[in-house]
VEXPA-705313 format. One record per residue (C-alpha): residue in three letters; x, y, z; residue number from 1. Coordinates in steps of 0.001 Angstrom, whole numbers, plus 500000, padded with zeros to 6 digits. Example, Ala and Ser with C-alpha at 12.3 -4.5 7.8 and 13.67 -1.06 7.14 Angstrom:
<rs>
R   type     east    north       up   seq
R    ala   512300   495500   507800     1
R    ser   513670   498940   507140     2
</rs>
This chain:
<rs>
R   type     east    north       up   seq
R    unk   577785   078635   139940     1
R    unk   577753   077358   143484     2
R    unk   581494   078978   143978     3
R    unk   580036   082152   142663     4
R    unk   577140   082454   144594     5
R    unk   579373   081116   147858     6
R    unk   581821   084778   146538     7
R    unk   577930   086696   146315     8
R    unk   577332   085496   149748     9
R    unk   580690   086320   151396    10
R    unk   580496   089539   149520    11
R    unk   576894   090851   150956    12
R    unk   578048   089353   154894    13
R    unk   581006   092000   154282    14
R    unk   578863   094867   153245    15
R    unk   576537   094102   155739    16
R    unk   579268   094072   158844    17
R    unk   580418   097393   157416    18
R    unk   577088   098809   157765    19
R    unk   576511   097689   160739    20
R    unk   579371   099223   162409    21
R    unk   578617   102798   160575    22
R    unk   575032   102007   162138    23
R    unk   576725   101380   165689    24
R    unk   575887   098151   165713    25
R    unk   579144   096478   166441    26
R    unk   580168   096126   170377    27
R    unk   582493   099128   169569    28
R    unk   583360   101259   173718    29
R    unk   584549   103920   174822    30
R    unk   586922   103195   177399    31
R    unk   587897   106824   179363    32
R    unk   591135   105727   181631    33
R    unk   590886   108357   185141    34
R    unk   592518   111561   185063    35
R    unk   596313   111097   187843    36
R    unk   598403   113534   186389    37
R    unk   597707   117606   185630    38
R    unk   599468   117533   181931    39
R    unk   600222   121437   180826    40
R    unk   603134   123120   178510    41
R    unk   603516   124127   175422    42
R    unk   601848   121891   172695    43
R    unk   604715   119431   172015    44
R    unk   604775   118752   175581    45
R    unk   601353   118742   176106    46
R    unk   600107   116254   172709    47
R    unk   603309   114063   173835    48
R    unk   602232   113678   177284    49
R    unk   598941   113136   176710    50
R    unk   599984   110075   174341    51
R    unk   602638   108502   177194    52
R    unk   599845   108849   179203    53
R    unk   597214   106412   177259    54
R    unk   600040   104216   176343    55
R    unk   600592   103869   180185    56
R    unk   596850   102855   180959    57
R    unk   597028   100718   177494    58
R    unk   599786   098567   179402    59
R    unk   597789   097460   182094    60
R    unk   594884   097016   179974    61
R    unk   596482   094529   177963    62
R    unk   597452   092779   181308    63
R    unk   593510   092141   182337    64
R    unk   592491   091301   178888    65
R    unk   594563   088381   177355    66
R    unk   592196   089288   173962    67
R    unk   593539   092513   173849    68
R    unk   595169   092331   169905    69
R    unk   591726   091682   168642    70
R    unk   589812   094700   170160    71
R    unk   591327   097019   166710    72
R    unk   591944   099417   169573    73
R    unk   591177   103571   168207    74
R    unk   593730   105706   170707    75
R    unk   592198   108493   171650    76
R    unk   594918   110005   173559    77
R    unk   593473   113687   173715    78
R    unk   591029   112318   176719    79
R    unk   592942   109958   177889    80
R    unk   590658   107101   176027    81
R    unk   590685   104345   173841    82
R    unk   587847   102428   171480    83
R    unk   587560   099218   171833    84
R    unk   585590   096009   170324    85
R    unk   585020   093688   173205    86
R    unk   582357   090955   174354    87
R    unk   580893   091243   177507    88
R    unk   582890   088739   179756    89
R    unk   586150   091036   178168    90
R    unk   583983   094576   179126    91
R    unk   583599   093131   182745    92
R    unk   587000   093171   183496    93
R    unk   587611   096627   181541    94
R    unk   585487   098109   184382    95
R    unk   586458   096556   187109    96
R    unk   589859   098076   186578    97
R    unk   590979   100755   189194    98
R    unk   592435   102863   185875    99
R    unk   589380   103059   184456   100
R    unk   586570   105997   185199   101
R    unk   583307   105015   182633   102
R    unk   582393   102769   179397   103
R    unk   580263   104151   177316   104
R    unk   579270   102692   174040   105
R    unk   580275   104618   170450   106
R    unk   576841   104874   168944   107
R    unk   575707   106226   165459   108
R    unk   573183   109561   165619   109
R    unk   572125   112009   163323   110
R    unk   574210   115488   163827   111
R    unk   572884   117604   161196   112
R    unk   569424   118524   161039   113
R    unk   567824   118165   157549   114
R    unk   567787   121636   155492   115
R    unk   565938   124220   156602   116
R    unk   564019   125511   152441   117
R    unk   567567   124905   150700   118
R    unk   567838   126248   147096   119
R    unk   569791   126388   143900   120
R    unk   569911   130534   143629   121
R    unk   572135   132994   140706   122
R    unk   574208   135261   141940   123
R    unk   576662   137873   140834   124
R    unk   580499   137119   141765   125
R    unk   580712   140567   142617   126
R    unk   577615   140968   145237   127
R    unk   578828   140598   148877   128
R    unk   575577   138730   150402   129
R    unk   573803   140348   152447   130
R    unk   574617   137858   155813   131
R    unk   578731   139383   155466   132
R    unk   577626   142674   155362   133
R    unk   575097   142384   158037   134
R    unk   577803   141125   160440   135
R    unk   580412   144027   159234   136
R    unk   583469   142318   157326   137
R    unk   583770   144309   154279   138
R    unk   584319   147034   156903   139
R    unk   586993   145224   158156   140
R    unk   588274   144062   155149   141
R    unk   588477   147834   153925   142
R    unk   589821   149640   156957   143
R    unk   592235   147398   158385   144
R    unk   593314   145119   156087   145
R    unk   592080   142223   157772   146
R    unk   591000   139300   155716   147
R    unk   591786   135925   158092   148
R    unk   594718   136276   156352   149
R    unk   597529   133409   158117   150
R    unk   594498   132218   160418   151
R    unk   593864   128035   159992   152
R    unk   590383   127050   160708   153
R    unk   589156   123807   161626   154
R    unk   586168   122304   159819   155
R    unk   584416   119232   160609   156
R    unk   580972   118503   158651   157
R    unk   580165   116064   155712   158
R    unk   583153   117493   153691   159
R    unk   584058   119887   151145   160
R    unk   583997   120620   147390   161
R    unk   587627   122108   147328   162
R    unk   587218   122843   143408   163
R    unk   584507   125435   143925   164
R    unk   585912   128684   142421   165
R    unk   585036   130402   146015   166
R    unk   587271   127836   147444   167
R    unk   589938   127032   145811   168
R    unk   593523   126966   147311   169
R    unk   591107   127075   150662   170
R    unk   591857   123431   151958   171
R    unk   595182   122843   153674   172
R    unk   594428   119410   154880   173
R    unk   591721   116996   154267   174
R    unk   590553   113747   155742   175
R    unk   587955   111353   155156   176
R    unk   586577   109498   158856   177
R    unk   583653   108131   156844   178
R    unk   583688   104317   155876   179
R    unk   584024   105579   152314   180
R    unk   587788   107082   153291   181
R    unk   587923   109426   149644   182
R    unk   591356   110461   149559   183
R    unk   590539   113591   147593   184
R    unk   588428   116545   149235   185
R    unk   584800   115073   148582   186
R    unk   581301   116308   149982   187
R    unk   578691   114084   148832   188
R    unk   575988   116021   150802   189
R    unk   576551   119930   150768   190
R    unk   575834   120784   153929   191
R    unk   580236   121205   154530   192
R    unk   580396   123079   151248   193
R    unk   577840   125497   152224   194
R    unk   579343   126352   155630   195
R    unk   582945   126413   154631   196
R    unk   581912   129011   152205   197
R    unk   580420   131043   154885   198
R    unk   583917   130996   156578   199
R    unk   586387   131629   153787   200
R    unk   584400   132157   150684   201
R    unk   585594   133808   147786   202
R    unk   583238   135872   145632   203
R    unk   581141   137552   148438   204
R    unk   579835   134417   150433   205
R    unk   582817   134254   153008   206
R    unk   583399   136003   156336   207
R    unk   587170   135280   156219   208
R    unk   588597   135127   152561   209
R    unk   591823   134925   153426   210
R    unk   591915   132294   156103   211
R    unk   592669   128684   155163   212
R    unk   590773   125264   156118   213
R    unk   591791   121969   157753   214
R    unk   588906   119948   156604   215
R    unk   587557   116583   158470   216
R    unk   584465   114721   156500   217
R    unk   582581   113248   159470   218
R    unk   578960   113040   158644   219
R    unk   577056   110771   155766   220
R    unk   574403   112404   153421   221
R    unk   572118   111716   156403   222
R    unk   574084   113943   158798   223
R    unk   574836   110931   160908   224
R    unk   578265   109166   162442   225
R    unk   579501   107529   165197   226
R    unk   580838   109084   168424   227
R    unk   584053   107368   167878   228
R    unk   584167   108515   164284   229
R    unk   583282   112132   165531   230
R    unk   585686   111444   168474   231
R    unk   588690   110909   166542   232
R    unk   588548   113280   163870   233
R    unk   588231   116050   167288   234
R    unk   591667   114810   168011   235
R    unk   593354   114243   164395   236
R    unk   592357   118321   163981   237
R    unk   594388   119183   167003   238
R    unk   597809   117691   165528   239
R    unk   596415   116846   161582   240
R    unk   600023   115777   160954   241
R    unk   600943   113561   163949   242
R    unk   603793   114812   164747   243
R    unk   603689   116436   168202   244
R    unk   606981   118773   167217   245
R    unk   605002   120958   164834   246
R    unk   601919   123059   166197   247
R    unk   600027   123020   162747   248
R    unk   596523   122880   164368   249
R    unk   594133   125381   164032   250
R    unk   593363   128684   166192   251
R    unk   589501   127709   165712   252
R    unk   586977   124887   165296   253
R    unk   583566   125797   163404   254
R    unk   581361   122851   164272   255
R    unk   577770   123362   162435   256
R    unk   576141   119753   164404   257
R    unk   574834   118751   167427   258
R    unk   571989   117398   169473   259
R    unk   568529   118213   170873   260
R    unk   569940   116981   174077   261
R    unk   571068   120141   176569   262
R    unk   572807   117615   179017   263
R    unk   574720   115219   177359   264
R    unk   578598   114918   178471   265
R    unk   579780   112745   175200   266
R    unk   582311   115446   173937   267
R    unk   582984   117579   177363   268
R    unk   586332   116166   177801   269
R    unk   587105   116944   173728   270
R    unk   585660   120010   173928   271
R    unk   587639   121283   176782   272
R    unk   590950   119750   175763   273
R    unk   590534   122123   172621   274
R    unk   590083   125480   175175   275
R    unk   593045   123908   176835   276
R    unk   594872   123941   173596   277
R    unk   594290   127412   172793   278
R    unk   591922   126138   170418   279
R    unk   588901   128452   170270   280
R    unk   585326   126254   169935   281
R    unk   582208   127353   167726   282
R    unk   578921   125546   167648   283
R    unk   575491   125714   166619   284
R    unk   573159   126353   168968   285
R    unk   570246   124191   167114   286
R    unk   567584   124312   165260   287
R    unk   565056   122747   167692   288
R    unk   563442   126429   168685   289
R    unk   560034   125933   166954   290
R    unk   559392   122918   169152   291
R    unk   560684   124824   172708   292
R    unk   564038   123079   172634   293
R    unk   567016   124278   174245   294
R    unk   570560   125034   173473   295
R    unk   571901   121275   172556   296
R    unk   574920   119975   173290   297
R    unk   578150   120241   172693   298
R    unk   576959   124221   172390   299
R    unk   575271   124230   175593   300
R    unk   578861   123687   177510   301
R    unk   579875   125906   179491   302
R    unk   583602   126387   177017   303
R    unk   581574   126683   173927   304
R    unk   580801   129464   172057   305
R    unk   577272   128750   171418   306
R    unk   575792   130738   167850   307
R    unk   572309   131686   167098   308
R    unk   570405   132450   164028   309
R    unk   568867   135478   162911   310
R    unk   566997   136748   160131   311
R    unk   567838   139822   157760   312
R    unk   565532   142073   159686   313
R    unk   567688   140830   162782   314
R    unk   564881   139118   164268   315
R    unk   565275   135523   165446   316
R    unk   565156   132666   163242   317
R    unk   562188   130638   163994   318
R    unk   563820   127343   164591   319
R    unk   566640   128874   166758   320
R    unk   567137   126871   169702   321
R    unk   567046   128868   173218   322
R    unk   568440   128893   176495   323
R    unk   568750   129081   179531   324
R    unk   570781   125537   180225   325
R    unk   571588   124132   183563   326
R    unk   574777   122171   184385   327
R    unk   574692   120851   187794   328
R    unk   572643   122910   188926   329
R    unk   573883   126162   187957   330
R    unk   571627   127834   184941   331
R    unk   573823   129059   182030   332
R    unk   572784   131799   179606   333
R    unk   572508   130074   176187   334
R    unk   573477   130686   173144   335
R    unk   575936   133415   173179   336
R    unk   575907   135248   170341   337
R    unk   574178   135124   167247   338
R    unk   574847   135920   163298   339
R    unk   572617   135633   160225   340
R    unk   571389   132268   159796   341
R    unk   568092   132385   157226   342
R    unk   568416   132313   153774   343
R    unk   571979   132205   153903   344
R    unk   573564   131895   150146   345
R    unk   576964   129825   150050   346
R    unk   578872   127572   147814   347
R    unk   577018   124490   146948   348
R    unk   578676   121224   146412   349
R    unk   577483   120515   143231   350
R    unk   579504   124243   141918   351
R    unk   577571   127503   141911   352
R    unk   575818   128543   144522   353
R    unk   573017   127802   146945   354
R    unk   570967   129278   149616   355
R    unk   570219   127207   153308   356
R    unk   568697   127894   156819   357
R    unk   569874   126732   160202   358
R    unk   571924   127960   162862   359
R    unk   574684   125807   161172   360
R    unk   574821   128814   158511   361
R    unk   575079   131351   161365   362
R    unk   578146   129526   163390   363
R    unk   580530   129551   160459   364
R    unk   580110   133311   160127   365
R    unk   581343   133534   163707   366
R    unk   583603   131261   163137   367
R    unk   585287   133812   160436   368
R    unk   584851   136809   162849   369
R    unk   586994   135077   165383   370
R    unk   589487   134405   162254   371
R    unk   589159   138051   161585   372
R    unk   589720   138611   165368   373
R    unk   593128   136034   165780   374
R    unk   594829   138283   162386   375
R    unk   594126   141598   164042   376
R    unk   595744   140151   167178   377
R    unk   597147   136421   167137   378
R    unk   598101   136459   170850   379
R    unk   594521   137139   172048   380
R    unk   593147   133991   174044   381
R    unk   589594   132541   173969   382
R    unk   588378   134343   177347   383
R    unk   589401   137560   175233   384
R    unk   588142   136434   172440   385
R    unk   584862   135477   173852   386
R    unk   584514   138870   175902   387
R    unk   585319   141177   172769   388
R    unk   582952   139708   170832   389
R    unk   580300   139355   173054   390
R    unk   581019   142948   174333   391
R    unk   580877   144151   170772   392
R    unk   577498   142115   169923   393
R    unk   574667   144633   168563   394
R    unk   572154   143752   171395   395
R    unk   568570   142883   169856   396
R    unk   566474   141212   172926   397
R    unk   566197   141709   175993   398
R    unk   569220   144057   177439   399
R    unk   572078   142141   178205   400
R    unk   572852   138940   177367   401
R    unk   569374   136732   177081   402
R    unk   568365   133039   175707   403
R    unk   567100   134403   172038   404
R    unk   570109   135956   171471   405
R    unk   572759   135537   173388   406
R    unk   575177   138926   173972   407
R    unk   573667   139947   170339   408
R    unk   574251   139998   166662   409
R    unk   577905   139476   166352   410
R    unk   579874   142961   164743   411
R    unk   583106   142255   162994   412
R    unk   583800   145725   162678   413
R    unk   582903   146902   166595   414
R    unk   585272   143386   166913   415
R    unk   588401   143666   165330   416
R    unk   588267   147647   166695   417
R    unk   588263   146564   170026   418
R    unk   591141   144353   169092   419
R    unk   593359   146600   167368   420
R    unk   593072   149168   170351   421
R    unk   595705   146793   172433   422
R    unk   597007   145135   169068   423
R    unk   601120   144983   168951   424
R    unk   601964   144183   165359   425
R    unk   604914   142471   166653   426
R    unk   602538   139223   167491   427
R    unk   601678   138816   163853   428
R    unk   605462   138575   162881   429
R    unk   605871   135797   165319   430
R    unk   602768   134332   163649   431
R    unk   604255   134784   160754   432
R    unk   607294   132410   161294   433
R    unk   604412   130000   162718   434
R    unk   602705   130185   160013   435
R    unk   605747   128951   157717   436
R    unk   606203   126518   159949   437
R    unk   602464   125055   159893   438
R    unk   602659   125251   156759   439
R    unk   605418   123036   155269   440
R    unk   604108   120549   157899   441
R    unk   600349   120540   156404   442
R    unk   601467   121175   152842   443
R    unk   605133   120358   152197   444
R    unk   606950   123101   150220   445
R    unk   605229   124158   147508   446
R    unk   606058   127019   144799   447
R    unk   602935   129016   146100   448
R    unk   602566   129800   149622   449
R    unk   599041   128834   150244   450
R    unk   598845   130437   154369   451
R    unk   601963   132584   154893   452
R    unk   601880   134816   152191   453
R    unk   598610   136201   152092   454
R    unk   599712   136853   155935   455
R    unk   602735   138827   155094   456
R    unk   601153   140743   152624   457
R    unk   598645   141751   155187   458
R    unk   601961   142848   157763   459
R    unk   603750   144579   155167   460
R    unk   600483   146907   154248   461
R    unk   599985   147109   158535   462
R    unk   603226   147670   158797   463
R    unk   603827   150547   156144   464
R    unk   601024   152444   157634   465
R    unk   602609   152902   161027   466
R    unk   604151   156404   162481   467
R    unk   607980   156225   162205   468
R    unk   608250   156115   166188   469
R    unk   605853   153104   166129   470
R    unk   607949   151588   162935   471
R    unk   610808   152211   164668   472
R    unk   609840   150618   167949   473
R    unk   608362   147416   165988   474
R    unk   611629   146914   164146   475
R    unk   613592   146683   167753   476
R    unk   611349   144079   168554   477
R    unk   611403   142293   165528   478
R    unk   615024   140783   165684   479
R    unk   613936   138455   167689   480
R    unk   611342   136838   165970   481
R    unk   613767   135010   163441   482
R    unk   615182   135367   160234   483
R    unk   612160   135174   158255   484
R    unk   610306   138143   160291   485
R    unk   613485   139886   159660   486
R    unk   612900   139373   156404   487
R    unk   609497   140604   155782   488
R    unk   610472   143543   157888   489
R    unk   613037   144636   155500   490
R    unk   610393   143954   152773   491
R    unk   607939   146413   154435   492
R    unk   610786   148896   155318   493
R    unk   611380   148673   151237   494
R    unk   607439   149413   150741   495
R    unk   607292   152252   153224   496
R    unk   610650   154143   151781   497
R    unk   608645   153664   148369   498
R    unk   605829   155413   149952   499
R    unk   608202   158254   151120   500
R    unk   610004   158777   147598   501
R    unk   606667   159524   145884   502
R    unk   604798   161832   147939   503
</rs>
């Protein structure tokens, strides 16, 4: 009996320690090493750099601290940082190092604000909800032939149910930051369910059908984590294999959490080393508006793309945070655009579907315009991205770009028109062979080509519809792109003589 109860004992210390650190409660830092080189190049170069770099500053940290192989150190290489569990004779001497520039302590907040009148609703697989048509995509979808289709889009929120009928064969990668680590695709809340359908939703709930997911599970069923849980699954989604050779990250991150707090600098550095990544990034703007709040943070940075919420008459959504912001000193406009947002219906996590309020249901329908955007043109950057669709914006307050609102309610359509004005169609054959690429290394190969095809379906059908001096300019071009662009291009050259023959 005693040994048993001495087992029960040892048993509830564990679970408690556990807590505790998902809490924050454990002496777990942030240690951010000063910025002594400019690091730039392509992404191999860049990712690999970044890690000599830490390992560098990781040297001499080890020299100070003689404890060092018991602080369970988390590299966070992407800002040049590290976690670290340390006492505080061991955290003196971590800042009186000349490497290092702050400490801060990892600390567990809630990200998600609680539903906003969430509901089990019916719906017919065939409706297109009324949020995707608002914003234009069927349009899109229709006209151009523009789905998401070879687009990967970052997802971090409290998981996904990949087994939803609207998502299935969505998820390219999945992992679990949570202390519960699932191995399998898992959403134990909804919240991540419901805004990943928003993005690439099947059956008339998704922006972006076509475009594929890498999925992080962040967030408990409170909508809380730590900063260094939130901090490292940032980085894993910039290289989710870990190999620096292959550039499977994605284009986009849709990030539906924040805080109420406009000024705080916790993910600036992250948040920045995605723009300098190419990585475009997409937050909700809040939902502290009934109360006065302002634009939280990360969306009130200056290099995010900050979404509102609006209703179905396109009038703002009560509890849509507002702007202006100020960074030092300089007021920002804030949010930047907006997108439907009340009464949103999506995928629920539990199968069928549900309807949910909050600006995290308008940011992943920007988040599948900008998908949208990237397969119309995959060599557009983020200031183009970010001044097409904010030049394309239906403008409903004040004229010109205001704190309700933003630039307006964002217009796939008015979007992806802009972009296809300057398009070349030889961009989205080089995509192509990255997308082949990004895929074996997320996927392996597999008998079903989860990314590329859908993507070179969408070429071929661009492709066959051009003039034969614009076919026959493309296919100069094309040779140099690689054997499996050559390849497509004789597929759509097959396709388009078809075409001819039965006129």
């Amino acid at each position: 009996m005693k040994k048993f109860c001495s087992i029960f004992c040892l048993l509830v210390a564990f679970a408690l320690c556990i807590s505790a650190a998902w809490a924050g409660n454990t002496d777990r830092y942030i240690v951010k090493f000063k910025e002594t080189k400019a690091i730039s190049g392509d992404h191999q170069r860049v990712v690999s750099s970044k890690q000599q770099q830490l390992e560098e500053n990781l040297a001499s940290l080890k020299k100070v601290v003689k404890t060092y192989k018991n602080f369970n150190v988390n590299k966070l290489w992407i800002i040049n940082s590290a976690v670290v569990s340390a006492d505080s004779a061991d955290l003196a001497k971590i800042k009186a190092m000349p490497q290092v520039e702050r400490v801060t302590r990892s600390e567990y907040k809630i990200w998600i604000d609680k539903d906003i009148d969430k509901r089990p609703v019916k719906t017919d697989k065939a409706q297109i909800q009324w949020n995707i048509t608002r914003m234009r995509a069927p349009e899109v979808w229709e006209k151009y032939k523009i789905d998401g289709a070879g687009v990967v889009v970052g997802h971090l929120d409290t998981g996904i149910f990949a087994e939803h009928p609207a998502l299935a064969g969505k998820v390219l990668k999945f992992k679990d930051f949570t202390p519960e680590a699932k191995e399998q695709a898992f959403d134990g809340q909804g919240h991540g369910t419901h805004t990943a359908g928003t993005i690439v939703g099947g059956e008339g709930v998704g922006v972006a059908p076509a475009a594929r997911l890498i999925v992080a599970r962040v967030f408990d069923t409170k909508g809380g984590t730590t900063t260094e849980i939130l901090l490292a699954a940032m980085q894993w989604i910039v290289d989710p294999d870990g190999n620096p050779e292959t550039n499977d990250g994605p284009r986009l991150v849709s990030n539906s959490w924040g805080s109420d707090e406009s000024t705080d600098k916790s993910f600036w550095d992250i948040v920045k080393a995605w723009v300098d990544l190419g990585i475009t990034p997409v937050f909700a703007a809040g939902n502290n508006g009934w109360m006065g709040g302002k634009v939280g943070t990360p969306a009130a940075f200056p290099h995010s793309w900050a979404v509102a919420a609006t209703t179905n008459t396109d009038g703002l959504a009560y509890f849509s945070s507002q702007g202006p912001v100020a960074w030092d000193g300089v007021t920002l406009m804030k949010p930047d655009v907006a997108a439907p947002g009340n009464g949103i219906v999506s995928c629920s996590h539990n199968g069928g579907m549900v309807s949910n309020s909050g600006t995290s249901m308008a940011c992943p329908g920007v988040a599948g315009v900008v998908a949208l955007m990237y397969q119309a043109d995959p060599s557009l950057t983020i200031e183009q991205i970010r001044l097409i669709g904010e030049e394309t914006a239906k403008d409903l307050g004040t004229p010109g770009k205001d704190q309700k609102f933003g630039a307006g309610l964002i217009d796939a359509y008015k979007a992806v028109e802009k972009v296809m004005q300057n398009a070349e169609l030889i961009s989205s054959y080089q995509a192509y062979e990255a997308a082949l690429q990004a895929e074996v290394a997320l996927v392996g190969a597999r008998a079903v080509s989860p990314l590329a095809a859908p993507l070179a379906a969408s070429i071929i059908e661009r492709t066959a519809s051009l003039d034969d001096g614009q076919f026959n300019a493309l296919s100069l071009r094309v040779a140099d792109c690689g054997e499996a662009a050559a390849r497509l291009l004789k597929e759509a050259t097959a396709v388009r003589t078809a075409r001819t023959l039965n006129r």
